[in-house]
C-alpha positions as CSV (number, residue, x, y, z in Angstrom):
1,X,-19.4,9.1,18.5
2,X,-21.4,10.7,15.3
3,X,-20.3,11.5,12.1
4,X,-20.0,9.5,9.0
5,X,-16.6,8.6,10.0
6,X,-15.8,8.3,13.9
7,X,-12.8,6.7,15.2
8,X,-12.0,6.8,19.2
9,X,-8.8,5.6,20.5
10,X,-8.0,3.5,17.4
11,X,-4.3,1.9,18.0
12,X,-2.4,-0.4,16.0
13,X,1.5,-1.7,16.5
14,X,4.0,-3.5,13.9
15,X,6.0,-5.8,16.5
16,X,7.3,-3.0,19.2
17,X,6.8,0.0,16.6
18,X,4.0,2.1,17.7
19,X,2.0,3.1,14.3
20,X,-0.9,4.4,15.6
21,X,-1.4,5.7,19.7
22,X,-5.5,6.5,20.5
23,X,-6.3,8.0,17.1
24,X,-9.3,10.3,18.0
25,X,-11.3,11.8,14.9
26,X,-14.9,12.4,13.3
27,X,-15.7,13.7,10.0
28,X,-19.2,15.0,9.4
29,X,-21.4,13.7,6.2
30,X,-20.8,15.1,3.2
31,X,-17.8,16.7,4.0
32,X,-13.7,16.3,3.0
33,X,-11.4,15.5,6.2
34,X,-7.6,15.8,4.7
35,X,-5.0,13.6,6.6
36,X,-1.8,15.5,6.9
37,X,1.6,14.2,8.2
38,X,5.2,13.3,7.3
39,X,6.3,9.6,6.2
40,X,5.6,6.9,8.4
41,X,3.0,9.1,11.1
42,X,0.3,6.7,10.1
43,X,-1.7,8.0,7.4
44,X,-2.0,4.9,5.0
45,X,-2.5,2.3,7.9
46,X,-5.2,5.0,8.6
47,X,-6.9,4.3,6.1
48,X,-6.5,0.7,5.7
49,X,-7.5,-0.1,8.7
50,X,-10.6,2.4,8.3
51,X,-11.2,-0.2,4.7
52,X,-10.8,-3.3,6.6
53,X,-8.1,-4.2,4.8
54,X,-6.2,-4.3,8.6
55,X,-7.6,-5.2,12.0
56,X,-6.9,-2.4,14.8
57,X,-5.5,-3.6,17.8
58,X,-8.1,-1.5,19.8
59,X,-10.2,1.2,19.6
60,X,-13.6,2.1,18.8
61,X,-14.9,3.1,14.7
62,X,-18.4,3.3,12.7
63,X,-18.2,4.3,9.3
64,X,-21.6,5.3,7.9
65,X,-23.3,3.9,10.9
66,X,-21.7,0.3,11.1
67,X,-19.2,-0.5,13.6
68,X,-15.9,-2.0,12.0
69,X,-15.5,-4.7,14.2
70,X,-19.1,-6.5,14.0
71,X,-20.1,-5.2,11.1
72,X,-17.3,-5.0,8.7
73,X,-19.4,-6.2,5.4
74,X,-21.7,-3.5,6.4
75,X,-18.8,-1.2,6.4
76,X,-17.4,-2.9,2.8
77,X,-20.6,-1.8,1.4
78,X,-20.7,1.2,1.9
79,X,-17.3,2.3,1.3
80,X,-14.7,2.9,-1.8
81,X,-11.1,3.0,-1.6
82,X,-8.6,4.3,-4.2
83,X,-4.8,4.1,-2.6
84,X,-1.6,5.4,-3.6
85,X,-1.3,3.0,-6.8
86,X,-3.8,2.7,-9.6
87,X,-5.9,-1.1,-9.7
88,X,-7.2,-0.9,-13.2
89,X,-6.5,-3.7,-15.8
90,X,-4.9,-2.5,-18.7
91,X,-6.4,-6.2,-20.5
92,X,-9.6,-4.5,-20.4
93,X,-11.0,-1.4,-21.7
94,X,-12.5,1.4,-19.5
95,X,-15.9,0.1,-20.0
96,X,-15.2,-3.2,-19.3
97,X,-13.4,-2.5,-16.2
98,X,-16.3,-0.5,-15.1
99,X,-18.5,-3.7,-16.2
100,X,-16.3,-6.2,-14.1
101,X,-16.4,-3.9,-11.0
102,X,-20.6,-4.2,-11.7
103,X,-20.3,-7.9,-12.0
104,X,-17.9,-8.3,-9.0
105,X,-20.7,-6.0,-6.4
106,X,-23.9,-8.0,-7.8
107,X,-25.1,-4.9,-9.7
108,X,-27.2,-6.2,-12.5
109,X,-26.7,-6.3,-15.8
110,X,-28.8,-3.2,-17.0
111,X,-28.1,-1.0,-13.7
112,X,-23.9,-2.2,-13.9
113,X,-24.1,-0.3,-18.1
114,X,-26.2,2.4,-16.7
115,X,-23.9,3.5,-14.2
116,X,-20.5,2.3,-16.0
117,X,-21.8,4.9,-19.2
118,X,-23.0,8.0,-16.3
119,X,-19.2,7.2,-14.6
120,X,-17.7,7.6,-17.7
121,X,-19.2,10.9,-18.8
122,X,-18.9,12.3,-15.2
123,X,-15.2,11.7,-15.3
124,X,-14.5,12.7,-19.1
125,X,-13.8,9.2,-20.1
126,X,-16.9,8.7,-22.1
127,X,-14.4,8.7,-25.6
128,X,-11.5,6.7,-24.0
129,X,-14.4,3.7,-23.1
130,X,-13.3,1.5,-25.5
131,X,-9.5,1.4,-25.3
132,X,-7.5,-0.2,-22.8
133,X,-6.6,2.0,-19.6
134,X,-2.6,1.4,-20.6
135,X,-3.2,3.9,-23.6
136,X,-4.3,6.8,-20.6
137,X,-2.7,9.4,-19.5
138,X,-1.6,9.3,-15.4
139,X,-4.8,11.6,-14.7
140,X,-7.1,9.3,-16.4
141,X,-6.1,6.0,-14.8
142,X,-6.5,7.8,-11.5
143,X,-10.4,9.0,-12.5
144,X,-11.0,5.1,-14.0
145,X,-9.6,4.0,-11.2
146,X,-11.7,6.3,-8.9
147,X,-14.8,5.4,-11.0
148,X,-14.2,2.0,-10.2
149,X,-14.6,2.3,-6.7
150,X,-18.0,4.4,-7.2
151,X,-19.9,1.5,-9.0
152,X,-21.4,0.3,-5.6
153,X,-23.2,3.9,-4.9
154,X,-20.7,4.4,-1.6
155,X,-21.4,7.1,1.0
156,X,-18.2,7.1,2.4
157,X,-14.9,7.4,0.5
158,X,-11.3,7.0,1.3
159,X,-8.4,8.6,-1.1
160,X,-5.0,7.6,0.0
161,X,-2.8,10.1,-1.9
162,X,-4.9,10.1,-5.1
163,X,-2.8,12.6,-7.1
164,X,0.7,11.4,-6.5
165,X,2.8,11.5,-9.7
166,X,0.0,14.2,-12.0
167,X,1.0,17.3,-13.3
168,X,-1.0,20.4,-12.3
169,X,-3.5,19.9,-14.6
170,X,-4.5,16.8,-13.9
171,X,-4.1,16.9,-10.5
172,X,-7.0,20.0,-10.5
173,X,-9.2,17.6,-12.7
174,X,-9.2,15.2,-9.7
175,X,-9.8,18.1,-7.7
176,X,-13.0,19.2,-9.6
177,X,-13.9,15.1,-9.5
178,X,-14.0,15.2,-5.5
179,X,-15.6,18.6,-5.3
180,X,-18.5,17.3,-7.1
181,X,-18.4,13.6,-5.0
182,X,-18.7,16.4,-2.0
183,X,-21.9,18.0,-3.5
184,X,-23.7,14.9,-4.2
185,X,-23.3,14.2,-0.2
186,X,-20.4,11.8,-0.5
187,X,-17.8,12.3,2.9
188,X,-14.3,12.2,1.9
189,X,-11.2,11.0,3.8
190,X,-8.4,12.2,1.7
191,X,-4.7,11.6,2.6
192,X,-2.1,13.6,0.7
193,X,1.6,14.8,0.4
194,X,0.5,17.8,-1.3
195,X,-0.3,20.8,1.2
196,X,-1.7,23.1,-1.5
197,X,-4.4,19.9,-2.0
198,X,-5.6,19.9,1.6
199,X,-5.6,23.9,1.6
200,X,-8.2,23.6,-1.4
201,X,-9.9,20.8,-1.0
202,X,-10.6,20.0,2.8
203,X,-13.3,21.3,4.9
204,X,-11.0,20.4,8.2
205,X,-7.5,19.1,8.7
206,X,-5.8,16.9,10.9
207,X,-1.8,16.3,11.3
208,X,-0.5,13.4,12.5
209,X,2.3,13.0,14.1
210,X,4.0,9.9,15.3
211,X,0.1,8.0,15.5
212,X,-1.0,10.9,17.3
213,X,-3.5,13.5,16.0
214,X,-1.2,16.7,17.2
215,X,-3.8,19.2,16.0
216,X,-7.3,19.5,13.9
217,X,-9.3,22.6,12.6
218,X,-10.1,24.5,9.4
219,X,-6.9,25.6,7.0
220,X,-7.4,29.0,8.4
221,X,-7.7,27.8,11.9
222,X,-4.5,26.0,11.5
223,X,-2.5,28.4,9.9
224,X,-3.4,30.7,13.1
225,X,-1.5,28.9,15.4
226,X,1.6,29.5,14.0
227,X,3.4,32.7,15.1
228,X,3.8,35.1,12.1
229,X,0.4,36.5,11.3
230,X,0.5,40.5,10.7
231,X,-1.7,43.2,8.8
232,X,0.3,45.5,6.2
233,X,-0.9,49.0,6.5
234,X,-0.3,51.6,3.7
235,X,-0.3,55.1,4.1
236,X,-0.4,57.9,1.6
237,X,2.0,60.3,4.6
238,X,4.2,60.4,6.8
239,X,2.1,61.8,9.4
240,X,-0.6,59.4,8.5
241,X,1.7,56.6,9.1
242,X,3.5,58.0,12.5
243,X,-0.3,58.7,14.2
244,X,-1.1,55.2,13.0
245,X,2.2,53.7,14.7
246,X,1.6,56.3,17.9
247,X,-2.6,54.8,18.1
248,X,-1.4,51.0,17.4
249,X,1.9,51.2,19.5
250,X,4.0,49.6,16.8
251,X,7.4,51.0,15.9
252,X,8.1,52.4,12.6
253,X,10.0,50.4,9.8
254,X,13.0,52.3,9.5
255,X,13.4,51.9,5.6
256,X,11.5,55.1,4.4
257,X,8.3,53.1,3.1
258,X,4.7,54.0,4.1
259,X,4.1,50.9,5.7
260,X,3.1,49.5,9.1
261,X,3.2,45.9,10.0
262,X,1.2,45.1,13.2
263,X,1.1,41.5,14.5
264,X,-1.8,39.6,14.9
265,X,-3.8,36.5,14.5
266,X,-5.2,36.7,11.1
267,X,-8.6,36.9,12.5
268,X,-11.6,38.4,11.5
269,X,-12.2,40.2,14.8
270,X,-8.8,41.3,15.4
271,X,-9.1,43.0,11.9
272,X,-12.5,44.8,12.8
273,X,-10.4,46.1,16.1
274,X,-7.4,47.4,14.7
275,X,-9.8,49.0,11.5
276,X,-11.7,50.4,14.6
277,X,-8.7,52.1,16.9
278,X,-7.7,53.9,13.4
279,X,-11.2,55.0,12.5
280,X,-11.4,56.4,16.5
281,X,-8.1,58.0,15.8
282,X,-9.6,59.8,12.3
283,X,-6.5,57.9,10.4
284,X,-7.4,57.0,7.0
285,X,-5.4,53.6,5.5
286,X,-4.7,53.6,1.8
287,X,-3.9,49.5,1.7
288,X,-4.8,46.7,3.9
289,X,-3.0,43.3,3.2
290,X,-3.6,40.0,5.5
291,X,-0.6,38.1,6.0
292,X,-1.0,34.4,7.7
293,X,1.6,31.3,7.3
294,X,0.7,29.1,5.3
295,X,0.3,24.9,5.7
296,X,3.7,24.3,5.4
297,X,4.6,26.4,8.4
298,X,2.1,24.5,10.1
299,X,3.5,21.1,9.2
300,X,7.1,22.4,10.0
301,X,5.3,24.2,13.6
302,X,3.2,20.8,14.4
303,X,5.5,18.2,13.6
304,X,8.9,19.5,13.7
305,X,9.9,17.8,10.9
306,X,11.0,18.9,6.9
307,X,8.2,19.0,4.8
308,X,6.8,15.7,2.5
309,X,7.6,17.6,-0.8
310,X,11.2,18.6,1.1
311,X,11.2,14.6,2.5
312,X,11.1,13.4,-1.2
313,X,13.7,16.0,-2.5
């Protein structure tokens, strides 16, 4: 196994429920790996196992190069952990909870203010320092919160549905925090209920399914495997648009437009060919659009289930 996270055959049981069946991943340094899947398919025990907060009752993981099992301060060290519920104290201000986090990791005293005051600026709390974290806004107890767990310099980071509960704006200010944790080298393993956050944010997807890992690839990649892909062809005439129909072998629409729509996958090369057999033909297209489904047809496709934003409806 390689990566900075590996996990092979990872399975853990409640009593006779099965939580997690042979959980196969590996998520390259300096990269975001989004965890996708409905309630209850194993994402947060994911994660808390992956933190040592739960044994596994098998498998195989290293995270940042230290296996779980025999090395699981190694593991500590090197990790930071935000879940689904903010950990501040709201007795203490910003700073201080920064300052406490420094105190509890053995950071000294001059290193644990130098990085508490560069945490603050980084996540826009610099002028909220000195007040308590129950005067904040949602968005800002998540980034103090986040900050929190940074203190120790980790390499390897897991967010268990970090923006539950923000509004739009706050939830793309978290957004813009783990973009720049990515470009500093930090790998990311994010779990989420939010498909538009995975589509931005993640370099490659998983969805689990009842502990299983039921498919894994790019946003793109993913959204290819569902049936529904076509290109949108516009046409300035009608004999444009019946020799394009003729050279593709596509039926015309029968509702007087200009348009053709010819299936496909989405992909690259199929676009070059179909550009290509209309070029041979001499037809000239007046509009191109791409249309692929999007993540929630792949959750719907993969797991056969309603969606998590339909789930909490």
């Amino acid at each position: 196994m390689t990566g900075a996270i590996s996990v092979s055959g990872l399975r853990k049981s409640f009593g006779p429920k099965v939580v997690l069946d042979g959980l196969d991943l590996t998520v390259p340094e300096g990269t975001v790996f989004a965890l996708l899947g409905p309630n209850g398919a194993g994402k947060t025990t994911t994660v808390d196992i992956l933190s040592t907060l739960t044994p596994a009752d098998g498998g195989e993981v290293r995270i940042a190069g230290h296996d779980l099992h025999r090395e699981p301060d190694s593991v500590r060290a090197s990790i930071a952990l935000t879940g689904q519920f903010s950990a501040v104290d709201d007795l203490l201000t910003g700073a201080e909870n920064l300052r406490l986090m420094a105190d509890l990791l053995h950071v000294g005293r001059r290193e644990g203010h130098r990085r508490a005051a560069d945490l603050l600026a980084r996540f826009d709390l610099a002028d909220a320092a000195g007040r308590v974290p129950s005067t904040y806004s949602g968005g800002m107890r998540r980034r103090l919160d986040l900050a929190m767990g940074l203190m120790g310099d980790p390499r390897v980071v897991f967010l268990d549905e970090p923006t539950t509960g923000l509004d739009p704006r706050s939830r793309r200010a978290m957004w813009d925090v783990v973009r720049g944790l990515v470009a500093d080298g930090v790998t990311i393993l994010l779990t989420t209920q939010y498909l538009e956050e995975a589509d931005q944010l993640a370099d490659r997807i998983g969805v689990l399914d009842a502990g299983r890992l039921v498919a894994e690839g790019t946003a793109d990649e993913l959204k290819r495997m569902v049936p529904g892909s076509h290109v949108r062809l516009e046409f300035t005439t009608p004999g444009h648009l019946a020799r394009a129909a003729q050279a593709l072998e596509v039926p015309l629409e029968d509702d007087g437009g200009l348009a053709l729509e010819v299936p496909g996958d989405g992909s690259v090369a199929t676009l070059k060919s179909l550009l290509a057999r209309l070029d041979a033909a001499g037809i000239d297209v007046a509009g191109l659009t791409v249309h692929t489904p999007d993540l929630d047809d792949v959750f719907l496709a993969l797991t056969d289930r309603p969606t998590p934003a339909e789930v909490s409806s």
